[in-house]
N, C-alpha and C positions, 0 to 999 in steps of 0.2 A: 491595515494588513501589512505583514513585513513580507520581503520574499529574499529568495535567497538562489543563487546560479545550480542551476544542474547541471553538474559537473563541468565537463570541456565543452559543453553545445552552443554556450554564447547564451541562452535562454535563461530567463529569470522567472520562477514561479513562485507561488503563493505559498508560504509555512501549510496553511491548510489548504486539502485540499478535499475534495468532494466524489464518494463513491457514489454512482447509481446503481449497484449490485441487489441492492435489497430493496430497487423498488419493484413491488410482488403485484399490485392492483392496476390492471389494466384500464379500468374503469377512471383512474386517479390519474392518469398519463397527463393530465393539464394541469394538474395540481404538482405533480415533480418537476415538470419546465419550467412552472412560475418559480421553483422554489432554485432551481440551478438560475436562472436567470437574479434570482434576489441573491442568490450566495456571486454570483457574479457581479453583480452593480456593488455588494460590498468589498470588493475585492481579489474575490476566489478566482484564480483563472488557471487552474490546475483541475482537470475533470476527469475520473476515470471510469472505462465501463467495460463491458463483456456481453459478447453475441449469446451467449451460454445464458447467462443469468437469468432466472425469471422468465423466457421465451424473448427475450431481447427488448423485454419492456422499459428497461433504464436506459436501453441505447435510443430509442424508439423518445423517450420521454428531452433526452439531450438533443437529437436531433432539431426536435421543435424549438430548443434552447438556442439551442446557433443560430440559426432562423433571426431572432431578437437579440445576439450576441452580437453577430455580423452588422450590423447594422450602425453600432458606436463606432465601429473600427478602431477599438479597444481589444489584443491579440489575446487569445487565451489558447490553451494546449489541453490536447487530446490526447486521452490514452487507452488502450484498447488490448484484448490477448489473445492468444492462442492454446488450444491443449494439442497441436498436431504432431503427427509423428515424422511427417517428412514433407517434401517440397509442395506438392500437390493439394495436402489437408491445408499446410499452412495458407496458401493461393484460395485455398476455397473460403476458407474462415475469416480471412483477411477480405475478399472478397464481399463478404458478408455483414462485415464490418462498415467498411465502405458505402455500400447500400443502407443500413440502419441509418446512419450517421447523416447519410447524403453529404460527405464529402468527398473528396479527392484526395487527400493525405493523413495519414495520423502520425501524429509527432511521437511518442512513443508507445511503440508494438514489443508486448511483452511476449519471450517465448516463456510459457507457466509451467511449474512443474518439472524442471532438468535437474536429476540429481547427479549423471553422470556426462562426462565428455561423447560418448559412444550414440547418446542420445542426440546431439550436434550434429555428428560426422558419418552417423551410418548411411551407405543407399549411394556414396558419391553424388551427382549431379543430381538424385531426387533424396540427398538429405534436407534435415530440416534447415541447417546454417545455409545451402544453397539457396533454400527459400527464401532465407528471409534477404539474403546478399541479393539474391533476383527482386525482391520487393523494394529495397533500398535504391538498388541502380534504374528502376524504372519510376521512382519519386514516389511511391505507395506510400513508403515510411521514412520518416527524416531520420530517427536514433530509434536502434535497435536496442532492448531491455532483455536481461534474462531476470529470471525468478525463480524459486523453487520455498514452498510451506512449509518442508518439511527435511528432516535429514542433515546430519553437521556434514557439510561441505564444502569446502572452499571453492566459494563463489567466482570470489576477488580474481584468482588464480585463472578461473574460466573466461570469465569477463575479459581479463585481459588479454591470453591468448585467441578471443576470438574477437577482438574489436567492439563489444559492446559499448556502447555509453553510458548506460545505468544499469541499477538493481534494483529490485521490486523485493521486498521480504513482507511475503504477502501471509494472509487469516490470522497473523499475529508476531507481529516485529518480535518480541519477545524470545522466540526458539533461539533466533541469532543475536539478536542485540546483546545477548550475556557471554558471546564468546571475543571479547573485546580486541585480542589479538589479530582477528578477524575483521571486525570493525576497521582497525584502527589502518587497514591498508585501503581503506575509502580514498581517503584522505590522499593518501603517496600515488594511488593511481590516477585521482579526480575527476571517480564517475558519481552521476546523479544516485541519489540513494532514495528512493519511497519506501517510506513504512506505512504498509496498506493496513486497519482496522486493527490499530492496537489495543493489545491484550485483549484482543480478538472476541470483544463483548459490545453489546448496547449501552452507549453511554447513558442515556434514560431510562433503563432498566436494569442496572447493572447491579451484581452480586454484592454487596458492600462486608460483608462477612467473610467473602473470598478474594476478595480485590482491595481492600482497606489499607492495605500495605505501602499504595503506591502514594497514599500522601503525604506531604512532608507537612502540614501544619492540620490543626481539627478545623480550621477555616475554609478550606482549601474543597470543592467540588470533586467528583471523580473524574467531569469532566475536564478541569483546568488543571489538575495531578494528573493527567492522562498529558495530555500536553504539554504541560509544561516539561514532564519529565523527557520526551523526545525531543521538544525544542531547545533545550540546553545541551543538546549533542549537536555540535554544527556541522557535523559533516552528516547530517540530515536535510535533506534537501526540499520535503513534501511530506507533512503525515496526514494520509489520505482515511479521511472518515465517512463512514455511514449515518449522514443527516439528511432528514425527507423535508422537513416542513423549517418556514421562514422562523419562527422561535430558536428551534434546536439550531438552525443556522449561527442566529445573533446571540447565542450561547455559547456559541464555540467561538465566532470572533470576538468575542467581548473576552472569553479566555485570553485568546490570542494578544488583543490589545496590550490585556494587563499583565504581562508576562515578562515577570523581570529575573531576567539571566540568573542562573543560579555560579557559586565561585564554585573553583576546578575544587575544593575540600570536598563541597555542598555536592558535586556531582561525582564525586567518588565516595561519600557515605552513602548516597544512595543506590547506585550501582549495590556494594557491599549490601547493605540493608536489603534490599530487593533479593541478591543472590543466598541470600542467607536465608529470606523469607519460603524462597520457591525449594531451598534444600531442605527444608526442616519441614516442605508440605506433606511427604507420605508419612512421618512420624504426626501431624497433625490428627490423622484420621477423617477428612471431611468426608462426609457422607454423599451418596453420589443417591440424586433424585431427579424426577422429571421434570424440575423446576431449573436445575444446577450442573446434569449432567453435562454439560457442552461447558461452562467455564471451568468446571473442575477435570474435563480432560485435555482443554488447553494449558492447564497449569504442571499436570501429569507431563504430557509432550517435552513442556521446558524442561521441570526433571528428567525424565531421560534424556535429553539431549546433553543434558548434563553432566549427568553421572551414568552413564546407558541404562538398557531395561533395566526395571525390577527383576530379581533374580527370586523365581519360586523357590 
């Protein structure tokens, strides 16, 4: 496993890391612990999850994981969000978190979904920055995270006038990762960067007709072309995937292992090649079905964010 600092927190986590978002079967809840606890003993100590998700079955299924994580005193980090709108939701959901979890701290508390400053600072004393500055100062959360899915916005710019330590570019790094000039103030500021469920599909299911783009050799897996392409940008800190079972697990760190740095040419054709791919997609015509509709509107999203709407 390689790891790499998030940002200024002193903290080293895992290149990969592990969402429980899409664990759906309650019934399986033993079967996801073992499978966090094996991506753990291989080296994964980067976990993210949400009270939200599923009825809080992947918080619920991690909890059982620390239980048997704690016990190496081998450290691993917690990551956890919010969709609140001011101080109080935030308290409550954080709250809730906590209780899932059956801990006492999460390392980092995403606030999800901010596209505006307004959304920070409205309410005074019961806005949401209040909140989570009150979560902070009483040990609830070590590093404050914002995030937001959707919308060009300069994050960077927020992050920084609000004291964050990281960014979350969550359902699919992709929206942002093409606006480089963007990216590239990771770096100058040095907060932790997560790219949660890139190109925002099932890597064992995955559209290869809609997605084939991302590889750079016909050898190459979608899974390890998924990877590999975010882990050659190093001011990526964590790219967080949706893996349920020990297989898919040693799938992805065996990507990992094998994963040899691409040169700064090799990652600037691909950038190009990729943006080239995603602009030339509404001239493509894909056809949108019930098999495809969800990858081909994540592919849609990046064009507009790129070029804005289509214009009827």
């Amino acid at each position: 496993m390689q790891f790499r600092p998030y940002g200024s927190t002193g903290k080293m986590v895992s290149v990969l890391g592990i969402s429980t978002t899409s664990f759906n079967e309650e019934r399986e809840i033993d079967k996801y612990s073992s499978s966090i606890v094996h991506a753990f003993d291989k080296g994964v100590n980067y976990f993210d999850s949400s009270p939200f998700a599923q009825n809080g079955i992947g918080e619920t299924a991690l909890s059982r994981a620390i239980v048997e994580m704690k016990k190496t005193g081998h450290p691993f980090n917690l990551a956890s969000r919010t969709m609140a709108g001011n101080r109080s939701e935030l308290m409550r959901d954080l709250e809730k978190s906590l209780r899932l979890l059956d801990v006492e701290t999460i390392d980092y508390y995403q606030l999800w979904r901010i596209y505006t400053e307004d959304q920070l600072t409205e309410g005074g004393d019961e806005s949401l920055i209040s909140g989570l500055k009150k979560a902070v100062d009483e040990g609830l959360v070590r590093h404050p995270v914002i995030s937001s899915n959707m919308g060009k916005i300069d994050m960077v710019q927020l992050a920084k006038d609000h004291s964050f330590e990281g960014i979350t570019l969550g359902h699919s790094g992709s929206r942002l990762l093409f606006d480089k000039d963007v990216i590239s103030s990771f770096t100058d500021f040095n907060l932790g960067l997560a790219v949660l469920n890139p190109f925002g599909t099932d890597f064992f299911h995955s559209r290869q007709s809609l997605f084939d783009f991302i590889r750079t050799d016909e050898n190459q897996t979608f899974l390890e072309a998924s990877l590999h392409f975010f882990m050659s940008n190093d001011y990526i800190s964590t790219v967080v995937t949706k893996l349920s079972t020990p297989y898919q697990i040693d799938q992805a760190i065996s990507a990992v292992d094998h994963f040899e740095q691409y040169s700064e040419d090799e990652i600037n054709r691909n950038w190009s090649r990729m943006r080239k791919e995603l602009l030339s997609f509404r001239e493509k015509g894909k056809t949108l079905t019930d098999r495809n509709i969800r990858e081909t509107s994540i592919l849609s999203d990046a064009v507009d964010f790129l070029l804005g709407p289509k214009k009827s």
